[in-house]
C-alpha positions in Angstrom: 70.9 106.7 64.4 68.8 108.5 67.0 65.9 109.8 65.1 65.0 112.3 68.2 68.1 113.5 67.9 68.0 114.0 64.0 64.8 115.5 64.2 66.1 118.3 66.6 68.8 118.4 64.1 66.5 119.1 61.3 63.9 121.6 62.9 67.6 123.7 64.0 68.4 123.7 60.5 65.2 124.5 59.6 65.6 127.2 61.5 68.1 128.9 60.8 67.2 128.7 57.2 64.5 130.9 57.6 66.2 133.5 59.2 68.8 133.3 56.7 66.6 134.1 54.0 64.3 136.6 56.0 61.7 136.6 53.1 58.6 135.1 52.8 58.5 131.8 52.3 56.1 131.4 49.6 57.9 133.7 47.6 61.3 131.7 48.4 59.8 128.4 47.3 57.0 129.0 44.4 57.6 132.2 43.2 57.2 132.0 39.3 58.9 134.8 37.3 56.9 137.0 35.5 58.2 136.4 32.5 56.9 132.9 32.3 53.3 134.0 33.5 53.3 136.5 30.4 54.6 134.0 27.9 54.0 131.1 26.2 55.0 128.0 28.2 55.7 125.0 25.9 57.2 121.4 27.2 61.2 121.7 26.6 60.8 124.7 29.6 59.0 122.2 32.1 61.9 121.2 33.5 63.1 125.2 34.5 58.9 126.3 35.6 56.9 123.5 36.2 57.0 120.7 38.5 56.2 117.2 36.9 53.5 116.5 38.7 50.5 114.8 36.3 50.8 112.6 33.3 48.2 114.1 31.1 45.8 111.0 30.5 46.2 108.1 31.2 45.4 106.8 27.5 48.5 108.8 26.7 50.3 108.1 28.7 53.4 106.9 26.3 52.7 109.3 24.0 53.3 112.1 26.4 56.1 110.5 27.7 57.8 110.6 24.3 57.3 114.2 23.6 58.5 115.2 27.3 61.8 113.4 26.6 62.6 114.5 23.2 64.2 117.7 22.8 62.3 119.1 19.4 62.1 122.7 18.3 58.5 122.6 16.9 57.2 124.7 20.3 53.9 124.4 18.4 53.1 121.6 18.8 49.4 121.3 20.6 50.3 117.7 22.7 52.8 119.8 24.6 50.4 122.6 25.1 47.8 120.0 26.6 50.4 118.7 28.8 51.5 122.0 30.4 48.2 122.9 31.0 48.0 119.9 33.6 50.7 120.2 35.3 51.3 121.5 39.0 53.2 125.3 38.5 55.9 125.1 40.7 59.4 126.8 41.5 62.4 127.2 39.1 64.8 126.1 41.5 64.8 121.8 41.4 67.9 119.6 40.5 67.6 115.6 40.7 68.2 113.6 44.1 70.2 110.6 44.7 67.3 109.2 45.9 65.2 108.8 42.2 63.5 106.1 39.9 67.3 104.8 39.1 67.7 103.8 42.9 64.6 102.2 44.2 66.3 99.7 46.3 68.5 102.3 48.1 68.4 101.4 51.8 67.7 104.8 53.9 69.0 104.4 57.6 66.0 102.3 58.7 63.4 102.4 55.8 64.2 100.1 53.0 62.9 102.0 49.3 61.0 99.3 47.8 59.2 101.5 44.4 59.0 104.8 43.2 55.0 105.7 43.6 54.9 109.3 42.2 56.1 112.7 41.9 54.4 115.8 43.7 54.9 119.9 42.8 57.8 119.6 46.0 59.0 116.1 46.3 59.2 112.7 44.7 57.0 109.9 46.5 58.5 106.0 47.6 56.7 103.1 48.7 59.4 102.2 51.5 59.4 99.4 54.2 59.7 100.2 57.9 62.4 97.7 59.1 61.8 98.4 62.8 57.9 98.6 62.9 57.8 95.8 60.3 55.4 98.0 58.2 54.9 99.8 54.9 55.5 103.2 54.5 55.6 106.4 51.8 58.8 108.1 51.7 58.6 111.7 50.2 62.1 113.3 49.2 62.0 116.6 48.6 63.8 118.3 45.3 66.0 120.9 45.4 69.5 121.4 47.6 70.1 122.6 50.9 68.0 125.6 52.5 65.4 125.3 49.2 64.7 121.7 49.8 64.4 122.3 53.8 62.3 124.9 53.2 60.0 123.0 51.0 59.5 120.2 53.3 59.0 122.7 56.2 56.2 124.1 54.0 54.9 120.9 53.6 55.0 119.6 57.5 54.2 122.5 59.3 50.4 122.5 57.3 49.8 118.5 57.4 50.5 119.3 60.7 47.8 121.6 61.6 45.4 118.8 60.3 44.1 116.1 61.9 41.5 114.3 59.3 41.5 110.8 58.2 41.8 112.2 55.2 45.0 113.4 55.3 47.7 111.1 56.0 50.0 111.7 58.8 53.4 112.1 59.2 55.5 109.5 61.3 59.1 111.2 61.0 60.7 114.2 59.5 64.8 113.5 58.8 67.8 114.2 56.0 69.6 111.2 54.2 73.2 110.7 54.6 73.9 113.2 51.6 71.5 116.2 53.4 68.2 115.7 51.1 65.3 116.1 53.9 62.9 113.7 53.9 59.6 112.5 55.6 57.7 109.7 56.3 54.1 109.1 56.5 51.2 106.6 55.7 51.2 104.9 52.7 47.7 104.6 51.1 47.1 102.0 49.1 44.6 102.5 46.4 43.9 104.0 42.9 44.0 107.8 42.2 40.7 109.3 40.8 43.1 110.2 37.9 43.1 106.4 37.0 39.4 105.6 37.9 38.6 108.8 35.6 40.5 107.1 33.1 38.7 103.8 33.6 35.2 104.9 33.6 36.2 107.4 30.0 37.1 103.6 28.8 34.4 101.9 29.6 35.5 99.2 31.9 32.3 97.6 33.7 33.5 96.9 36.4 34.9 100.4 37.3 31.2 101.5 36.2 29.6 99.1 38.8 31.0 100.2 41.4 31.3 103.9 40.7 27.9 104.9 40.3 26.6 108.4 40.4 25.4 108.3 43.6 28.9 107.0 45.5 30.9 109.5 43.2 28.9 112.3 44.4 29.2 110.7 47.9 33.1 110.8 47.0 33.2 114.6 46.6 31.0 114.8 49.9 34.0 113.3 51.8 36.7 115.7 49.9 34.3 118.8 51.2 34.4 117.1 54.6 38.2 117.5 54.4 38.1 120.9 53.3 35.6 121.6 55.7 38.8 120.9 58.8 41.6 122.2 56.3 40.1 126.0 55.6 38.2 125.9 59.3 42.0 125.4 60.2 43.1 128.4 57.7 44.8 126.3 55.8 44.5 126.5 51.4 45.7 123.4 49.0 45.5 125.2 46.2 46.2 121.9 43.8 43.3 120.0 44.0 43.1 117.5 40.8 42.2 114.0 40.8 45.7 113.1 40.8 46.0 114.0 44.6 43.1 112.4 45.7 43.6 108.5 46.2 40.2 106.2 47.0 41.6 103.6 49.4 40.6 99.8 49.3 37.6 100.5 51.8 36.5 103.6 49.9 38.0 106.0 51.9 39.1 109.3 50.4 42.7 110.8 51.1 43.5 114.5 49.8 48.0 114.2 49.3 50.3 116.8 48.6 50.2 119.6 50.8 53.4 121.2 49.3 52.0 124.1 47.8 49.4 124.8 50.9 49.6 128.1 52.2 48.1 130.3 54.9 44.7 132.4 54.5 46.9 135.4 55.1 49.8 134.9 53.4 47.4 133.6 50.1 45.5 137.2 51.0 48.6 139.3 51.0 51.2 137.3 48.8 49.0 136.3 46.1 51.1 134.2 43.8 50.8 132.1 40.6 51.1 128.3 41.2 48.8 125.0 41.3 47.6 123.5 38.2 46.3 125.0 35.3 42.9 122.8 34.1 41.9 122.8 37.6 42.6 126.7 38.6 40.2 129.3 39.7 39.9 132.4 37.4 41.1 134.5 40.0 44.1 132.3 41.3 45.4 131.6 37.6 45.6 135.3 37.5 47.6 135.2 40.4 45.2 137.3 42.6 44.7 137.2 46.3 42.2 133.5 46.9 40.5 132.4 49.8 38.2 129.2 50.3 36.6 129.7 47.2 39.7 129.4 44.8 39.7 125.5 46.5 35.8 125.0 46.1 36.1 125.9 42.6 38.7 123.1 42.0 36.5 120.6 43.7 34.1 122.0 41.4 36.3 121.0 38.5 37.2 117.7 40.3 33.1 116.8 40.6 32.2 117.9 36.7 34.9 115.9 35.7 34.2 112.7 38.0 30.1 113.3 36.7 30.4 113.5 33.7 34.2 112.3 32.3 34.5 115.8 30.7 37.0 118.4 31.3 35.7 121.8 33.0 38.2 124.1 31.6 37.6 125.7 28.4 39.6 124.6 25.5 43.2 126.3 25.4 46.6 125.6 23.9 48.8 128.3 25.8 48.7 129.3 29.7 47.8 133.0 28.1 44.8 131.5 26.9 43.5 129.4 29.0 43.7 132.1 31.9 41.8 135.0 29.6 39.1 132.2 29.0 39.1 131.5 32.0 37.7 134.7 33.4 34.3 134.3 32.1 34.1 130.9 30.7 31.0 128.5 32.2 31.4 125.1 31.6 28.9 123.2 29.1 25.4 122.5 32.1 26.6 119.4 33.3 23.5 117.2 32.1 23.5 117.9 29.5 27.3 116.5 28.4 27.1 113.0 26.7 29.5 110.5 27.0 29.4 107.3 25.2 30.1 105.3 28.6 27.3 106.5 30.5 25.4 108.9 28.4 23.7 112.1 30.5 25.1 112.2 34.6 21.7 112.8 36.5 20.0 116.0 36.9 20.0 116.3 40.5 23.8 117.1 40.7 23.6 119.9 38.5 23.4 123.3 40.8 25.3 121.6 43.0 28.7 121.4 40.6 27.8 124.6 38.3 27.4 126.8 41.7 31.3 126.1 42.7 32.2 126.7 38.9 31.0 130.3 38.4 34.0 133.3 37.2 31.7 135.6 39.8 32.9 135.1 43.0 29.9 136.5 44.7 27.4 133.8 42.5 29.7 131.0 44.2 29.8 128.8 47.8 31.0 131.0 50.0 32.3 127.7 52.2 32.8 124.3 51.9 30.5 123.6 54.2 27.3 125.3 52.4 28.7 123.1 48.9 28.3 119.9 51.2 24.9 121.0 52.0 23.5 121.2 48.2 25.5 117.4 47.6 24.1 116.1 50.5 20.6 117.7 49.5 20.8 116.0 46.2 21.5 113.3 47.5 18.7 112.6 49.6 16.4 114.0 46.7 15.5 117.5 48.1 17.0 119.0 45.2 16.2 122.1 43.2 13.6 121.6 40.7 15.3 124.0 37.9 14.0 122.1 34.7 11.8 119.3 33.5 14.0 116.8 34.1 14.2 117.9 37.8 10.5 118.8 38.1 9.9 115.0 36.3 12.2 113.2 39.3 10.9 115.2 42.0 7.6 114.7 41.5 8.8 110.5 41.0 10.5 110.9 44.7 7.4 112.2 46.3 5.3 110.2 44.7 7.8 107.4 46.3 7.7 108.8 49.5 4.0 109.0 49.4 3.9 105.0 48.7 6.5 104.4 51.3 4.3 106.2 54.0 1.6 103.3 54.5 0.2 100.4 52.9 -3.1 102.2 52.8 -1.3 105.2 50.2 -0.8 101.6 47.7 -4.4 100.3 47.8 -5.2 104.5 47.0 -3.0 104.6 44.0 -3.9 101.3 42.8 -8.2 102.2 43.3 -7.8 105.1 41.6 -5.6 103.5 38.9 -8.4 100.9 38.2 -11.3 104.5 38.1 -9.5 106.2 35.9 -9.0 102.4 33.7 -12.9 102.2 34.2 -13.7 105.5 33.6 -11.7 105.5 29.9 -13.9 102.6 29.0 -16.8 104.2 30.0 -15.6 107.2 27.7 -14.5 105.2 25.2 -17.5 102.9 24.9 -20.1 106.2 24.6 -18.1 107.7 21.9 -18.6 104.5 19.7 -22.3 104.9 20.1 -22.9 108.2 19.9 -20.9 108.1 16.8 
């Protein structure tokens, strides 16, 4: 097949797509009805409002699974509350593919599926090899038939498009499969999502503890601000960050994946709508108000306490309703101050830095990603606010550091005056006895 030509073929019929729907393509591809934003959302309507996007935990993993596939009436029942909450909101308009988990070894023209690597808000995600480059690739099929499905994975390219950050893998090809299901192909990142290293570190494996200190996960979030930095300087919102799409590749590179919900400054200004993922929504975005660059800071925000300190941000809820009303004035528990058997306190230092993106008043939070790099970055080289004792007790340790580092001659000071004051308590200690 000649790709050029099928890629001609695909941005025509992308084209005309558009104009045959002459509406907005946000509200053509993620509008939610209003009637499921005012009610009760429980896990037998997933299937008609909300994109499978997240496994809850991956602990329960199996016993989510269970109570997604089962068609019970008890539409009490909290599990499936939980689970909705942490999902990607997404349209009402998907069907199944012929490309799915019961055809991983389907041959598509020139890219052999291997695996099934995981499902986004838009589109389900293959590992795939590259017969004519000899290389591995990620396949992502989008859901839904037709002009939806185009639409969807026009959403997708024409915003990974306007980035160009290591960050963000690229796309290599844009095409349909024999039946018409538009596809695209792009870098496949090999790694673990912070979803799973979460996971690990709430376990207690050492060796995920090891290597995931405090100080590389806060350099982490530094390199998911650096990414933000290029997408908003480039107008461009996610509006679904999570640790599920964010991947830390073998070298400890970051990649921020699934774009499909991404949307314009303008258009998130003017066509405010409800969709991304519950747990990790802004107050004003899960209210379905206009967001700019601060709806996304306060999910890194969420991201960050979470990575910190293994503890959810997001109040306790067991409906949408709820956790949205919380929402708009809830502060998350000061983030040193959360204990966790596997690591006990996360250290002081990081605290402004994560609570400032996590305020309901938009005019107390960052007001770009680039000033929340600043106060990680600051805290990470210890000029950090002192704000309690803790911080006033390690500040006054890093000077006094510094101090020592400056000269040999700051040492032989410290330890003179060490062996005074030793001297000088003697001397004290020695009259008192006999004087008295």
């Amino acid at each position: 097949m000649d790709h050029a030509d099928t890629n001609a073929g695909f941005q025509s019929t992308v084209n005309e797509s558009e104009q045959e729907m002459n509406s907005n393509l946000d509200q053509t591809v993620l509008q939610l009805s209003d009637e499921y934003f005012s009610a009760t959302l429980f896990a037998d309507h997933l299937d008609m409002t909300v994109a499978q996007a997240q496994v809850h935990r991956t602990q329960n993993d199996a016993h989510v699974q269970h109570h997604l596939e089962s068609n019970q009436e008890n539409e009490q029942n909290s599990l499936e509350q939980k689970t909705l909450l942490s999902k990607t909101f997404g349209p009402s308009l998907f069907s199944d593919l012929p490309l799915d988990q019961t055809h991983t070894h389907q041959t598509l023209e020139r890219f052999e599926v291997q695996s099934k690597l995981g499902s986004g808000a838009f589109g389900d995600v293959f590992g795939a090899h590259d017969r004519d480059l000899n290389r591995n690739v990620a396949l992502k099929q989008f859901k839904g038939e037709g002009t939806q499905a185009l639409l969807a994975c026009h959403n997708e390219l024409r915003f990974v498009g306007r980035l160009e950050h290591p960050s963000v893998p690229p796309v290599y090809q844009a095409s349909r499969t024999h039946e018409g299901a538009p596809y695209i192909v792009m870098k496949q990142v090999e790694g673990d999502s912070l979803e799973h290293i979460i996971a690990l570190l709430q376990a207690g494996d050492a060796k995920t503890h090891a290597k995931y200190t405090f100080r590389y996960r806060a350099q982490l979030i530094t390199q998911l601000l650096r990414v933000m930095i290029q997408a908003h300087g480039s107008r461009v919102l996610h509006r679904d960050i999570k640790p599920e799409n964010i991947k830390i590749g073998a070298q400890g590179e970051l990649y921020l994946l699934d774009w499909g919900i991404a949307e314009d400054f303008d258009v998130a200004q003017t066509n405010p709508i409800l969709c991304g993922t519950p747990l990790y929504m802004s107050p004003e975005q899960a209210q379905a108000k206009p967001i700019g660059p601060q709806s996304d800071l306060y999910s890194i925000g969420a991201v960050a306490y979470e990575l910190m300190t293994l503890s959810q941000a997001a109040p306790k809820a067991q409906t949408l309703q709820e956790l949205v009303d919380l929402l708009q004035s809830h502060k998350p528990k000061i983030p040193d101050f959360v204990f966790h058997p596997t690591q006990r306190y996360m250290p002081s230092e990081y605290t402004q830095a994560i609570i400032k993106a996590l305020t309901p008043d938009l005019t107390k939070r960052y007001t770009s990603a680039h000033e929340m790099l600043l106060y990680f970055e600051a805290a990470l080289n210890d000029e950090f606010e002192v704000v309690c004792p803790r911080t006033f007790t390690k500040k006054m340790t890093v000077r006094l550091n510094k101090w020592l580092n400056h000269s040999l001659q700051n040492v032989l000071i410290l330890y003179a005056s060490l062996l005074l004051l030793v001297i000088a308590l003697v001397a004290v200690g020695f009259l008192l006895a006999r004087f008295l």
